[in-house]
N, C-alpha and C positions, 0 to 999 in steps of 0.2 A: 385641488384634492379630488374632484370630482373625476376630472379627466382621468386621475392616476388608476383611481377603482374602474372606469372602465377599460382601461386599458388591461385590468387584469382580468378583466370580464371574457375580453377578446381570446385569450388563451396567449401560449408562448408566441406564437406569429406574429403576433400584435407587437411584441416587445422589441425583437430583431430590426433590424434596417434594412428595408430593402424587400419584407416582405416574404415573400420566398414563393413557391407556385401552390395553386390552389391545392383543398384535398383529395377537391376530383382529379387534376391532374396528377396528383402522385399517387393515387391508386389506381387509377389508367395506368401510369409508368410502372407502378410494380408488376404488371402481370406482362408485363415483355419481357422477351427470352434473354436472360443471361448469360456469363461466359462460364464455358464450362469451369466447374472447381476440380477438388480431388473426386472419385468415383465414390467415395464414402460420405460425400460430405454435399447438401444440397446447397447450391449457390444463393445469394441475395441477386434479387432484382434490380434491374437494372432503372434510374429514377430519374427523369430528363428533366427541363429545365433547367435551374440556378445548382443543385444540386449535381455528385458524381462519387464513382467509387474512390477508395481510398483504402491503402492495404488496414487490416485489423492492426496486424503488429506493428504499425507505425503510431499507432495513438498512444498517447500516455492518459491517466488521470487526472481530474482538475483538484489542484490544491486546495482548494477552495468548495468541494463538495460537504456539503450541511449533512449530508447522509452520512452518520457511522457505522451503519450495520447494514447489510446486504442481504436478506433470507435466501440463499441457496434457492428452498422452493421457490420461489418469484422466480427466480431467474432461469432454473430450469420450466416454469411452466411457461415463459415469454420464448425460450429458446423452442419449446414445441410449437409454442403459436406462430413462430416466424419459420420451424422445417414444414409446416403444411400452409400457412397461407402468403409466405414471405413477410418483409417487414415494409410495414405501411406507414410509419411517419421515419424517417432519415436522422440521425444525431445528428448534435449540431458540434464544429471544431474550429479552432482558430489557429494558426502555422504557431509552432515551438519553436525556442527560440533555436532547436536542435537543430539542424539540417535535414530536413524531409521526414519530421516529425511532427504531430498534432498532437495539441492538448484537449482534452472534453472541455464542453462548454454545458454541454447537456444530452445525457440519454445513455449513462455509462449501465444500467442494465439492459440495453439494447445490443451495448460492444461488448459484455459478460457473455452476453449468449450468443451470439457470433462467435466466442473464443470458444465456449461449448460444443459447439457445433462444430470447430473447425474449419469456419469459411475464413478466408484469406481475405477479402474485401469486405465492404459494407459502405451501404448511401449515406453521405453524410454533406451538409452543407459546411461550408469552408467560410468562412468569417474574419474580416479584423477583429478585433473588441478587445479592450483595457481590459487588466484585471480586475476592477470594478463592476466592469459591466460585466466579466466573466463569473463572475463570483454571485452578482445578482438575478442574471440568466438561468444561473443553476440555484439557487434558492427557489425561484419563483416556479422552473420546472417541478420540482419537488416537492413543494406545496400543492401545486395542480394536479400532477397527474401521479404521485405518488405515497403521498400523506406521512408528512415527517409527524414523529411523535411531539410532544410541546415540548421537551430539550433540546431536541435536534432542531426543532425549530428555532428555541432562542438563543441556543447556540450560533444559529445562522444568524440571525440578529447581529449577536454580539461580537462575531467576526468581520461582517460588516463596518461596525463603528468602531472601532479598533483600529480592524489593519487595512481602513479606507478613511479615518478621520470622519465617518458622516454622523451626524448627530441625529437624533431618534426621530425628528421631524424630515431631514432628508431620507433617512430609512424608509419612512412611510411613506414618501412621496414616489421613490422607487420601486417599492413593495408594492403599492398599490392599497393597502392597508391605512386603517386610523393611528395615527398618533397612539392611543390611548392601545390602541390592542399589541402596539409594541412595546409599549413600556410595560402592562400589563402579564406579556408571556416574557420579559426582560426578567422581571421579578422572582420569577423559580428558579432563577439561579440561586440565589439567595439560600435556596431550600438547602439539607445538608445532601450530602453525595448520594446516601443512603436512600431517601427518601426519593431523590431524582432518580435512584436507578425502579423503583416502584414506577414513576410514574411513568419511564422509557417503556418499563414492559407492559403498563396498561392495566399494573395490581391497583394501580388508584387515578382519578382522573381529575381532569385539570382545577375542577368546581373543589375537591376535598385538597387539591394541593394550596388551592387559594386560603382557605380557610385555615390552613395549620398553619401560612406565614403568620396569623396574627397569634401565635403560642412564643411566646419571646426566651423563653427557659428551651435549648439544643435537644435535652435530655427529654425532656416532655414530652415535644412534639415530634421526638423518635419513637416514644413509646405507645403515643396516640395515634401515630400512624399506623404502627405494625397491628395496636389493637382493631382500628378499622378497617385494615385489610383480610384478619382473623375472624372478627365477626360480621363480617358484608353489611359494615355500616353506611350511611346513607349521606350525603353531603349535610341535610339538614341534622342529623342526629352528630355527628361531626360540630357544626355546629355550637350545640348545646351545647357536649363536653370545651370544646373554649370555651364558653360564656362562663360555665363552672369555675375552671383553671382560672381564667382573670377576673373572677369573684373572690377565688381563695385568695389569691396573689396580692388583690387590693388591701383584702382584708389585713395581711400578713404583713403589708406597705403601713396600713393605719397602725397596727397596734404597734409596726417598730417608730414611726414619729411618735407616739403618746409618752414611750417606754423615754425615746431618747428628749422630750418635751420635761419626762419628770428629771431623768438626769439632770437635766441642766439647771433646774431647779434647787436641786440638790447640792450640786457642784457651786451655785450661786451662797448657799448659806452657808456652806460650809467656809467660802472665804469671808464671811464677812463674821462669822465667829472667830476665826484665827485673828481676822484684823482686829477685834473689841478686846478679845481674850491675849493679846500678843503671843500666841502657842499654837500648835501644830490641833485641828479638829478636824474628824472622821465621821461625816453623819453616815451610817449604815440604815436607807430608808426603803421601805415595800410599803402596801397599803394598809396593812394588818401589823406589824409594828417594825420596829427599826433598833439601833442601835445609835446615842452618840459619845464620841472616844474625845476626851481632852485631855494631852499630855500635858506634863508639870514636870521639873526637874528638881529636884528635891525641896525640902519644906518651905524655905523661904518661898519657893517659887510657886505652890501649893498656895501656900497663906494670900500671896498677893491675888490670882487667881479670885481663893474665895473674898477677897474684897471686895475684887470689880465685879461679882456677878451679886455681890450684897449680901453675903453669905455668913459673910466676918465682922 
C-alpha cells in the first residue's frame, strides 16, 4: 500500500509506462517553432521525444471520464494560457478502435481549448492501455490536477468497481489511496440525489454530508440539509441536530415497545377470560381506566356465565 501512495505522490508520470520525457525537456520542446496553422489561429508546440502531434479532430472522449461538468471559464482561461505561452504538459491518448482515431486517456481540457482555439494539432502522447487502466489514468488525473468534487469523485470510484469488477481494496491499491477513504466517499452515494447535487456545488461539504448519513428518516435529513445550508450552519452544530433527531426517534422506538409490551399483555387476558368464561371477552385497557365486554347469548347463557364467575 505504501508503494501505491507513493506512486501518487509522483504525479501522472509516475503511473504511465514507460515514463515519458522529463519536464525540462518538454518545456525546452514547447518553445520550438511549429508548423504553421490557420493565420487566425496560434499553433501548438512542437514536443520531442516519446511524444508528437496528432490532428485535434481525430480525438474522441474517454468513456470513462469521472468529470461531469466542464466550466466553460477553465477552459477558456487554459485556452488563453496555452494562445500566450503554448501548452506545457501533452494529453495523453491511446489508438480507437476507429481507424485513425484517439480516445482521451487524459487532458480532455487541454483538447477543449485547442478546439477553442481552432488549432488543428496538439502534443499528445500515444499509449496502449486497457480500459482499466484508461479509466484509472483519468481518475487519478482529475484528482491531481483538477479537483473532482466528492460525487464525481465516488462516482469515479464506483465506475471502477462496477464496469472493471475491482473491489474497494483493489480500487485503493490503483488509486493510490486507503481502503478506508474509499469506502468512506463510496458512502455519499447513499445520500438522496438532492442533497448530492448541494454537495457537487459545494452548498455543503463533505464533513456535513457525513454527518446527515447518520439521520435514517429521507425526509429529515432533506430538511436538515436545506436548513444548514439557510442558516451557515456548522459540521459541529449539524451535529447536535442529529444527536436531537435520534433522541426523539429512540424515544419514540421506547414508548412504541412499552405501548406494544402492554398490548400484548392485554391481548394475553383477554384469551384466557374467553377460555374460563367459554365466550367471546373485549378488555378495552389504558392506564387510567379501561373497559371489560363479555358477551352472553341469551339468559340461560347469562345465568351460566354468572355461575362460573360465582356470581349465582
Amino acid at each position: 500500500m505504501a508503494a501505491s501512495k507513493s506512486r501518487l505522490g509522483r504525479g501522472l508520470g509516475g503511473i504511465i509506462a514507460g515514463g515519458g520525457a522529463k519536464k525540462t525537456a518538454t518545456k525546452k520542446a514547447a518553445t520550438k517553432a511549429a508548423p504553421k496553422a490557420e493565420p487566425e489561429a496560434k499553433p501548438a508546440p512542437v514536443v520531442a521525444g516519446p511524444y508528437r502531434d496528432i490532428p485535434v479532430s481525430a480525438i474522441v472522449p474517454n468513456p470513462y471520464q469521472p468529470r461531469r461538468e466542464m466550466d466553460p471559464a477553465h477552459v477558456q482561461e487554459l485556452a488563453n494560457s496555452i494562445s500566450s505561452e503554448g501548452l506545457l504538459q501533452p494529453i495523453v491518448v491511446r489508438p480507437n478502435k476507429q481507424k485513425d482515431q484517439y480516445e482521451l486517456i487524459a487532458g480532455e481540457r487541454r483538447w477543449r481549448a485547442h478546439q477553442k482555439l481552432g488549432l488543428k494539432t496538439i502534443a499528445a502522447r500515444v499509449m496502449d492501455a486497457s480500459d482499466t487502466s484508461s479509466a484509472v489514468i483519468s481518475l487519478i488525473e482529475n484528482l491531481q490536477r483538477e479537483g473532482l468534487n466528492p460525487i464525481e469523485e465516488a462516482l469515479g470510484y464506483a465506475s471502477l468497481m462496477k464496469d472493471f469488477d475491482l473491489t474497494q481494496e483493489a480500487v485503493s491499491d490503483r488509486i493510490g489511496r486507503p481502503r478506508a477513504s474509499i469506502a468512506n466517499t463510496l458512502r455519499l452515494l447513499a445520500l438522496d440525489r438532492e442533497i448530492q447535487g448541494y454537495l457537487a456545488k459545494g452548498m455543503l461539504s463533505t464533513g456535513h454530508a457525513k454527518v446527515l448519513l447518520g439521520v435514517e428518516d429521507p425526509a429529515q435529513r432533506i430538511i436538515l440539509a436545506r436548513r444548514a445550508i439557510e442558516s451557515g450552519m456548522s459540521v459541529r452544530e449539524i451535529e447536535k441536530q442529529v444527536k436531537r433527531i435520534k433522541s426523539e426517534s429512540n424515544l419514540r422506538k421506547d414508548n412504541a415497545s412499552t405501548d406494544d409490551a402492554s398490548d400484548t399483555v392485554v391481548r394475553d387476558l383477554e384469551k384466557q377470560l374467553s377460555s374460563r368464561l367459554n365466550t367471546k371477552v373485549h378488555l378495552k385497557h389504558t392506564a387510567k381506566k379501561g373497559r371489560l365486554i363479555i358477551e352472553y347469548y341469551g339468559n340461560d347463557d347469562l345465568q351460566r356465565i354468572l355461575e362460573r364467575t360465582g356470581l349465582q
